[in-house]
N, C-alpha and C positions, 0 to 999 in steps of 0.2 A: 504494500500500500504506500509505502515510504516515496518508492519510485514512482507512481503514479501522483500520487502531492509534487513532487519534484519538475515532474512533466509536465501537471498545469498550470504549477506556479510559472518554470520558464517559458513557455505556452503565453502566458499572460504577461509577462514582462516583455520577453519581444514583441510582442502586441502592442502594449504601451509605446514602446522605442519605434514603434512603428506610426502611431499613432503622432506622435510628438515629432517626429522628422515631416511627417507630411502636414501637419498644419504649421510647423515652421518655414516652411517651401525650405525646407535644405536640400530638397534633390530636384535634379529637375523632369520632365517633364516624361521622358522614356523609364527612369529608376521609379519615379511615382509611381504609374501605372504596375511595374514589377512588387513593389512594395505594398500594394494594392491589393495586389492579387494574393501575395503572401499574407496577407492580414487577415482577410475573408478564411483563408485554409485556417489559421490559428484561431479563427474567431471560431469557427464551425468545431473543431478539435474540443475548443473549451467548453463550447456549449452540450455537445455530446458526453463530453466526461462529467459535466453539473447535472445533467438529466440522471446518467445514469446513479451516482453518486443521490442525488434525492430519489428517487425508488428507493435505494437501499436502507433511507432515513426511517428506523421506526420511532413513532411517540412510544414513552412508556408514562402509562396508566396506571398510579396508584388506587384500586379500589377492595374496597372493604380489608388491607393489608395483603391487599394480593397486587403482582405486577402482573400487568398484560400488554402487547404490544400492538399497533394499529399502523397500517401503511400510514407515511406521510402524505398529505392532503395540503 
């Protein structure tokens, strides 16, 4: 699990540096559109690993001293 925290955190960090060089205009016009397109694949990566990642979230439900668990909602 360790490595999969690892990979969305860096996932999302070059995302960010992604994000930050193109509304700085630091690149121009050909590397944007590349970095573009990079961004969209990492955007899509992280959102797939947070979908899955809340599936797996259960509530735990304290009732009458009993635990139970309930998909996340």
């Amino acid at each position: 699990m360790t490595k999969d925290k690892n990979n969305f955190e860096s996932n999302l960090r070059k995302l960010e540096e992604i994000v930050e060089k193109l509304e700085n205009g630091e690149v121009d016009l050909e590397e944007s559109v590349k970095l573009y397109e990079e961004g969209m694949k990492l955007k899509k990566n992280c959102e797939e690993k947070l979908k899955s990642i809340e599936s797996q979230i259960k509530k735990i439900k304290e009732d009458n001293n009993k635990i139970s668990k309930e998909d996340f909602q």
